[in-house]
N, C-alpha and C positions, 0 to 999 in steps of 0.2 A: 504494500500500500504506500504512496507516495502521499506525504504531509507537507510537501511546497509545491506552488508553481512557480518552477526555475523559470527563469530568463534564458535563454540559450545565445549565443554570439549571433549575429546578424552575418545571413548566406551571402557569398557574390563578393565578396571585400576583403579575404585576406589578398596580402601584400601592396594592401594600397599605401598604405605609411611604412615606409624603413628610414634609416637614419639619412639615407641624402635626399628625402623629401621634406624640405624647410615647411613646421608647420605653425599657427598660429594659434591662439587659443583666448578669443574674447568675450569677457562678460562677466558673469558673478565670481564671488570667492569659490566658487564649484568649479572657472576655470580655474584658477589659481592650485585647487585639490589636484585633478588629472593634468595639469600642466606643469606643475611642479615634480610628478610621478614620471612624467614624460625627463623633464629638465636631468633628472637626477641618472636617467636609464641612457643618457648621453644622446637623446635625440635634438637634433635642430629646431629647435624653438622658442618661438617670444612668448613668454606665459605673462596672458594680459597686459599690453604693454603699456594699454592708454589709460590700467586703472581700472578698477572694478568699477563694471556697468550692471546695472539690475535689469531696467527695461527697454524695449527695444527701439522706443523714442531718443532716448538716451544715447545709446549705440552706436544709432545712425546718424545723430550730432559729433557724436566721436571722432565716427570713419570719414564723415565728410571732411571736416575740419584735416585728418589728413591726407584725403582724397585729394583735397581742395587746394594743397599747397597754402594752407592758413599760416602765417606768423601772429605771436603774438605781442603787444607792446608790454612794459611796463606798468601802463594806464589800464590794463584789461583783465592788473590783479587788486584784490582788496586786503587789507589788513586783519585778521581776526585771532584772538590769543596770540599774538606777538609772532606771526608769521603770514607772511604773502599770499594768497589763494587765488583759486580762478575755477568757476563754476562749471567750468568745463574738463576740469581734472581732480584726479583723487587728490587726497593730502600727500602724497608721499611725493607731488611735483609742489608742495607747497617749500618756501624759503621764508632766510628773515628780512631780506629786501623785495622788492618787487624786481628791481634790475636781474637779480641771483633768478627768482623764480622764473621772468622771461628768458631768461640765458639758457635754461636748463631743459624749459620745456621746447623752445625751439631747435635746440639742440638733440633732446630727442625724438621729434617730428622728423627731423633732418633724416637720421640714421636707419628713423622707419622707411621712408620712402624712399632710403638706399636699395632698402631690402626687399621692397615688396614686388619688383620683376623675377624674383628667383620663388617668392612662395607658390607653394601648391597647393598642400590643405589648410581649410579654416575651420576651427570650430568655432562655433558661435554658443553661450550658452545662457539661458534666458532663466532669469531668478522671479520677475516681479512682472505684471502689467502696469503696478501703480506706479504714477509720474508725480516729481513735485515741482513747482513751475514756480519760479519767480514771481510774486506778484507784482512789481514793481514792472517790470520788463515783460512778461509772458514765456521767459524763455522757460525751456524743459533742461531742469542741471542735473547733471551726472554727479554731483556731489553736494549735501545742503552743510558741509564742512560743521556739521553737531549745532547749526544757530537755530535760534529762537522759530519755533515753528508757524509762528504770525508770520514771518518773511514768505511763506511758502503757500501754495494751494494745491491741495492733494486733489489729481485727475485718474481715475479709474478705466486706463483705455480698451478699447472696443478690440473686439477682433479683429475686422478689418483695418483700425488704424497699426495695432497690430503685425498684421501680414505686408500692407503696405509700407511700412517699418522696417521688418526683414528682408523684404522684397529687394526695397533703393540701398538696406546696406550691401546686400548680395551684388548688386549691378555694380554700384561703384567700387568694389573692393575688385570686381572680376576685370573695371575698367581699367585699372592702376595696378594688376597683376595678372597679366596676360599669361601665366604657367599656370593658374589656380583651376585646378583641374575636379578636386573636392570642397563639396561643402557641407560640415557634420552640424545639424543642430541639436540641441539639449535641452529637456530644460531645468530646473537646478533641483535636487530632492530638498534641499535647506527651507524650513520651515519658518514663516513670516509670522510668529503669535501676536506680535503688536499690532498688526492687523484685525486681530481676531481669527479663530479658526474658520468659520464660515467664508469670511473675507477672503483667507489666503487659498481658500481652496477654490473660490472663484475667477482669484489672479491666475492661478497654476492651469485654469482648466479652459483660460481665455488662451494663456500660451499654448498649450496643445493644441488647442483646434488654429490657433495660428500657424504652427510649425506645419501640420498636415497639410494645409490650402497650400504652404508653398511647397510641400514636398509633392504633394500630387502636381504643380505646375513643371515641374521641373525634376523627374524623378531619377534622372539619366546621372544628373550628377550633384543633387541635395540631396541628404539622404538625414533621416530623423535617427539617434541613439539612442535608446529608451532608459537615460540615467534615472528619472524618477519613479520610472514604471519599476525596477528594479528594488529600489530602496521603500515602493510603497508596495508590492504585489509579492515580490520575492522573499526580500526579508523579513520588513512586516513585521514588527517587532523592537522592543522598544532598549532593549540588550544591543541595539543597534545602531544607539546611539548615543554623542558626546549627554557628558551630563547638564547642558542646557537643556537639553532634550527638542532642539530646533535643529543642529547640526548634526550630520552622520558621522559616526566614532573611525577612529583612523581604519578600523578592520570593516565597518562598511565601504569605507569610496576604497579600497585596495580592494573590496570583490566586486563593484564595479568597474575597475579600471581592470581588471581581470579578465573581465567580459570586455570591456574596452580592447584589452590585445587581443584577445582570442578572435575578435572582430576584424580587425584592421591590418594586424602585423603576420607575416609567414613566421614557419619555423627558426628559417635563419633568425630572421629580423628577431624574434623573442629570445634566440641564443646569444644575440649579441646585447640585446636591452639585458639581461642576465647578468655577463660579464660587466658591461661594463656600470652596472651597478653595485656590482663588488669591489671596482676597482674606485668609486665613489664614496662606500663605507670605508674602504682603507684611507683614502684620502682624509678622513674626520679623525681616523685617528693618531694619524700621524704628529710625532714631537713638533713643535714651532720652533 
C-alpha cells in the first residue's frame, strides 16, 4: 500500500542543464534555496541577481530596467536607517551614500548585460500575487525597505495581469539573450501567514493558473516545475518544515531540488554536480 503521492521528475528534460549551460534563477528567497544548491554543485549561475522579487509585476520592473539599459543617478536613491535605497532593489544594493549605492548598482546592471548573450536557462520563480505600490508615485516596488506601511497600497493582482507579467518578462529577457533556449517556472512552496491563510492560498493559486496560460502558450520551450505541488501534495507534512512553520526545512527544498536534478541534469551532469560539491565542502574546511 503506498501512503504518499510522490512527485516523480518531469519526462523529456534530462540533460537540458549541465555545467556549461549559464543559468539564471529569478525571484523569491525559493530562488535563492535551488540556486544556491545549484551555486554550490559548481554550476554556472547568477542566483537572483536583481534581488529577491515576490510578484511578477515586480519582476518585470526588474528585467526591464535591465533589458532596458537603465542607469541609475544618485537622485533615484532615498535615505532610510542610515543607508541609501532604491525601490527598485533589495537592500543588499543599498549603501551609506547614494553616490556608493548608484556606483554599485550600475555596476552590476553592467556585468549583467555582459552576460546575458551567453544565458540559456531561466528560472523564474513566483512567491506572491500581492503588489505594494507606492502611493505617492503609483509605482509597483520590488522592495518596501521595512517603512511604515501608510507609504504603500496593497494590490491583489488578477491572473491575467499576472500572465501578462510573465509573458513581457519572458519576451524581453528572450530579447536580450538570444541563446535562452529554457524557460523553468515555479512557484514558491514558502508560506505568506501575514496574509492570512485564506489570503495566501488565493495568491498561490492566482500564480498557478498564471504559470499554466503561459505554459500552454508556449509549451515547446516554458515549461512549469511543480516546486509547490511537491512540498504541499508530496510531503504534506509539517516535520517538513523550518520552525517558523512558513518556510520548508533544509531536508524539504534538498528533496525538491532532488526532483529538480533528477528532472533536468543526465547522469554525467549529476556525477559531476556530486564531485564537485565535495570539492566545495572541503573548501569550508580548509585552515585560513
Amino acid at each position: 500500500m503506498q501512503f504518499r503521492t510522490e512527485i516523480s521528475p518531469l519526462p523529456g528534460l534530462r540533460g537540458s542543464i549541465s555545467h556549461s549551460t549559464p543559468v539564471w534563477t529569478i525571484g523569491s528567497c525559493f530562488a535563492d534555496n535551488i540556486g544556491d544548491r545549484m551555486l554550490s554543485e559548481g554550476f554556472d549561475i547568477e542566483v537572483n541577481p536583481l534581488g529577491t522579487l515576490y510578484n511578477p509585476l515586480s519582476m518585470l520592473n526588474s528585467v526591464a530596467t535591465l533589458a532596458e539599459g537603465r542607469t541609475y543617478a544618485p537622485s533615484d536613491f532615498f535615505p532610510h536607517e542610515g543607508k541609501f535605497r532604491s525601490y527598485d532593489f533589495h537592500s543588499v544594493y543599498s549603501r551609506p551614500t547614494a553616490e556608493a549605492a548608484a556606483e554599485l548598482v550600475n555596476s552590476r546592471l553592467g556585468s549583467l548585460r555582459a552576460a546575458l548573450p551567453h544565458l540559456s536557462t531561466l528560472m523564474l520563480t513566483f512567491g506572491s500575487a500581492r503588489c505594494f505600490r507606492l502611493k505617492s508615485t503609483g509605482q509597483a516596488v520590488a522592495n518596501c525597505h521595512k517603512q511604515h506601511p501608510d507609504l504603500f497600497r496593497v494590490e491583489d493582482l488578477s491572473v491575467d495581469t499576472c500572465a501578462e507579467a510573465i509573458s513581457e518578462t519572458v519576451s524581453l529577457m528572450r530579447r536580450v539573450a538570444p541563446q535562452l533556449s529554457r524557460v523553468i517556472l515555479t512557484v514558491s512552496p514558502i508560506r505568506h501567514k501575514s496574509y492570512g491563510l485564506h489570503a495566501d492560498k488565493l495568491s498561490k493559486a492566482t500564480l498557478l493558473l498564471a504559470c499554466d496560460k503561459i505554459v500552454n502558450s508556449d509549451p515547446e520551450s516554458i515549461i512549469y516545475f511543480p516546486s509547490y505541488e511537491i512540498m504541499m501534495d508530496d510531503l504534506r507534512d509539517y516535520r517538513f518544515y523550518a520552525s517558523d512553520m512558513t518556510h520548508p526545512s533544509d531536508v524539504a527544498v534538498d528533496y525538491i531540488y532532488d526532483t529538480f536534478s533528477r528532472t533536468f541534469y543526465s547522469d554525467t551532469t549529476m556525477r559531476e554536480a556530486a564531485s564537485r560539491l565535495r570539492e566545495f565542502r572541503r573548501s569550508l574546511h580548509r585552515p585560513r
